[in-house]
C-alpha positions, 0 to 999 in steps of 0.5 A: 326968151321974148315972148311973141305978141300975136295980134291975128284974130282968126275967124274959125266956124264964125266965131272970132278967135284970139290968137294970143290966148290959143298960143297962151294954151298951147305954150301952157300945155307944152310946158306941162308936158315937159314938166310930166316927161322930166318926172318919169324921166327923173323917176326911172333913173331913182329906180334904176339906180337904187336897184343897181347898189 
């Protein structure tokens, strides 16, 4: 996957801000969220199974 390059600057409440490190934060938080959900997920299914044997 390429990474986009997002050259936008947006004037929020005055302050100028950089789009590419506001996607940086998200796809960063994003990533984070997998990783988390993949370790409940993973953790449910070892427990799952070693209460079935």
């Amino acid at each position: 996957m390429t990474k986009k390059k997002l050259e936008i600057l947006e004037i929020c409440t005055g302050e100028i801000v950089d789009m590419n490190i506001v996607q940086m934060k998200k796809e960063k938080i994003q990533k984070n969220k997998k990783m988390f959900f993949g370790e409940i997920i993973k953790n449910c299914f070892v427990s799952a199974f070693l209460k079935a044997e």
